[in-house]
C-alpha positions as CSV (number, residue, x, y, z in Angstrom):
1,X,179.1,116.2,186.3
2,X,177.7,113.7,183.8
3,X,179.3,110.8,182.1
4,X,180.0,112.4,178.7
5,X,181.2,116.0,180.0
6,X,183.3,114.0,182.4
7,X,184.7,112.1,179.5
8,X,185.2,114.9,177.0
9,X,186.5,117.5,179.6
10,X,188.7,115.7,181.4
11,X,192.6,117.1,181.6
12,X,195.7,116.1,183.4
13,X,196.8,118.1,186.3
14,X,200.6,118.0,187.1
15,X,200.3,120.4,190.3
16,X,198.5,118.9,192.9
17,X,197.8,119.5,196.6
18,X,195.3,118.6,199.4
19,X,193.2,116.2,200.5
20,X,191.4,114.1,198.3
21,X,188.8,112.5,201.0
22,X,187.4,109.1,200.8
23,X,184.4,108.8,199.6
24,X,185.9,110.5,196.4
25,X,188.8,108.0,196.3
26,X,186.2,105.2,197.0
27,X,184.0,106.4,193.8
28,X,187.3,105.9,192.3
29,X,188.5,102.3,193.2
30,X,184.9,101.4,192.3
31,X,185.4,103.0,188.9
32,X,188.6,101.0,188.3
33,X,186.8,98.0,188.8
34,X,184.8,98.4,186.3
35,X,187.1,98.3,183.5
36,X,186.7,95.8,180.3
37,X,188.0,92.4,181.7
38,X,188.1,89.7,179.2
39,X,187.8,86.2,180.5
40,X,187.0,88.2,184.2
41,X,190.7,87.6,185.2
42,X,190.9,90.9,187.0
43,X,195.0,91.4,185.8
44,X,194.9,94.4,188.2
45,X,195.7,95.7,191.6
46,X,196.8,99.2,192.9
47,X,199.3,100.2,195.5
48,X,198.3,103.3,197.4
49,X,200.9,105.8,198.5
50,X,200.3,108.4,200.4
51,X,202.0,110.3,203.9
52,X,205.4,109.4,204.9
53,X,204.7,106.6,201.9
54,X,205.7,109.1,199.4
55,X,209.0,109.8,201.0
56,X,210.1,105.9,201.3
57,X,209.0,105.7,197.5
58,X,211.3,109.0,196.8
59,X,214.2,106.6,198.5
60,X,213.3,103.9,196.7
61,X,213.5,106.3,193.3
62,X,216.7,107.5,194.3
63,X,218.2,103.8,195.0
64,X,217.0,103.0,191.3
65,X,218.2,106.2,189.7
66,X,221.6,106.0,191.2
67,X,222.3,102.5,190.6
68,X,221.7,103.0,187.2
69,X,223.6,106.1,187.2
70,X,226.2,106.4,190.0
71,X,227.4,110.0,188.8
72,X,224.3,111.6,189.5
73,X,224.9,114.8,191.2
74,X,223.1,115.4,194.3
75,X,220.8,118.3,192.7
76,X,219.7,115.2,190.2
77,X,218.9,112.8,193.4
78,X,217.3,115.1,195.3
79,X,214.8,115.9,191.9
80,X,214.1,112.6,191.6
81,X,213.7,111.8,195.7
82,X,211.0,114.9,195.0
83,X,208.6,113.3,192.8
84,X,206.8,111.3,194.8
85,X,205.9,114.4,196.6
86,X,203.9,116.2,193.6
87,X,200.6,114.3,194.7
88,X,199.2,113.6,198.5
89,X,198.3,110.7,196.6
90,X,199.6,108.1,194.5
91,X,198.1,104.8,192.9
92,X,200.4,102.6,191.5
93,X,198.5,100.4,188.5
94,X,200.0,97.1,188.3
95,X,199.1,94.5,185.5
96,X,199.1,91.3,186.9
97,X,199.8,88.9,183.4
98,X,197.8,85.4,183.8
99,X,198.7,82.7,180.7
100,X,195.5,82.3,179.4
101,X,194.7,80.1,176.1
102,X,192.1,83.0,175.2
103,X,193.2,86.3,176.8
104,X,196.7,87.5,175.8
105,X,198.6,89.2,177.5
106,X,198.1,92.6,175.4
107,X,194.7,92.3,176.5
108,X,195.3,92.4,180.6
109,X,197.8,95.1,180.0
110,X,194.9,97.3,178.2
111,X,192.5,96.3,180.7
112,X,194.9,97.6,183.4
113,X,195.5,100.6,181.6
114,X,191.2,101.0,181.3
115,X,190.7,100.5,185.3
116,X,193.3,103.6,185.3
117,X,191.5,105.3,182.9
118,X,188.3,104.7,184.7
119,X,190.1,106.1,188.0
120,X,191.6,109.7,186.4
121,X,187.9,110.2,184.6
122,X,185.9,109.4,187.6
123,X,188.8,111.9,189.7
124,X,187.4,114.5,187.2
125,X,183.8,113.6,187.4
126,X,184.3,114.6,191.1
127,X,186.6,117.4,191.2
128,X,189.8,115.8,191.6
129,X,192.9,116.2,189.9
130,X,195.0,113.6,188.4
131,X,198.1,112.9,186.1
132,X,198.9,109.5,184.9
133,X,203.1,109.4,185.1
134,X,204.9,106.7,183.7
135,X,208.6,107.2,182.8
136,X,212.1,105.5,183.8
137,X,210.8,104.7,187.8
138,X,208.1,102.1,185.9
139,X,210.2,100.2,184.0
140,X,213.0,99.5,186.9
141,X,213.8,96.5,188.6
142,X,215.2,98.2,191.7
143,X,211.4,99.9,192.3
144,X,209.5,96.7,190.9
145,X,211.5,94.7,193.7
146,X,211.1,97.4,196.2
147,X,206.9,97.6,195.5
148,X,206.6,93.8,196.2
149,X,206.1,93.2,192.4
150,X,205.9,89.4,191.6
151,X,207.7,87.7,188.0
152,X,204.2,88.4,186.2
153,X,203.4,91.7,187.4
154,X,204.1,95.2,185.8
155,X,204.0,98.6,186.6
156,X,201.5,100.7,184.2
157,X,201.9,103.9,185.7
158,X,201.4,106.3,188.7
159,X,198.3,107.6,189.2
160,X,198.8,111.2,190.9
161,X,196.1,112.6,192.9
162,X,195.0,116.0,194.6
163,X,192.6,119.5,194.4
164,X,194.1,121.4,191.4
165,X,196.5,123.6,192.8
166,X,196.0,126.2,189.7
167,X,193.4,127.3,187.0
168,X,193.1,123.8,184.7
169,X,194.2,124.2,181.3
170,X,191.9,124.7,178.5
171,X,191.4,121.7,176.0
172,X,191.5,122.6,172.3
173,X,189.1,121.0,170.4
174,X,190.0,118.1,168.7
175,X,188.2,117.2,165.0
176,X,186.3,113.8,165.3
177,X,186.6,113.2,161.2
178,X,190.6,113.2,161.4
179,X,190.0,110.2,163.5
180,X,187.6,108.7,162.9
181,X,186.7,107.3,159.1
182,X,184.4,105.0,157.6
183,X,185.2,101.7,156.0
184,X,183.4,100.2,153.3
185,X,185.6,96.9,152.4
């Protein structure tokens, strides 16, 4: 697949399975590096979770969501023990924030979020699915503590990876000139 179908045809996939091999993973990593870096500060790194991994991150979930809710009924921590298991393969994007006189912090995040951009497009490119999950397990002190998350660092998402495990949804067609205008001054 080329650069610009890979771009313009590329989907999340929430149900994923299999292996995603390697070389393909490699192409990936690769990818993430290549992300817009002002300043060349690289305010990136990536966890990557994966066997038995996904079931000490579903622990680590479960730790978080109880201790911010101690009522949860054991239906609810079980669902959220689960997640990790929707992917054989996780990457966790972390922003690593430098102070910088010219490269604010808004900038590093965005280039964090590019290098995981770079990884889901490249995932497509070669086959792969991938969903980018954020939600409350991102913003939690419990799981920041439990990755090995340092004062300056943030979570920017899970990066979930496998084969498609059904047909991939269609894209509608979105029109360029609601988007994109013109300006004159």
């Amino acid at each position: 697949m080329d650069a610009l179908e890979a771009l313009q045809s590329r989907v999340s996939s929430s149900r994923l399975k299999g292996d995603v091999g390697s070389r393909a993973l490699d192409n990936m990593f690769k990818a993430a590096l290549r992300a817009p870096d002002h300043g060349l500060l690289k305010p990136w790194r990536f966890l990557i979770i994966k066997g038995e991994g996904r079931n000490h991150l579903g622990e680590l979930f479960a730790r978080a969501d109880l201790s911010q809710n101690p009522s949860l009924t054991p239906q609810a921590l079980a669902k959220t023990k689960a997640k990790p298991l929707r992917a054989p393969i996780i990457i966790v994007g972390i922003a690593c924030i430098t102070e910088h006189k010219s490269v604010p912090e808004i900038e590093q995040l965005l280039s964090g979020g590019a290098a995981i951009e770079n990884m889901m497009v490249a995932a497509h490119a070669q086959g792969v699915g991938a969903m980018w999950r954020t939600g409350a397990m991102a913003y939690n002190e419990i799981v920041n503590a439990g990755l090995g998350l340092k004062d300056n660092e943030r979570i920017l998402g899970y990066l979930y990876l496998g084969q498609v495990d059904r047909r991939r949804r269609s894209l509608t067609p979105l029109d360029t000139e609601k988007y994109f205008t013109e300006w004159h001054g």
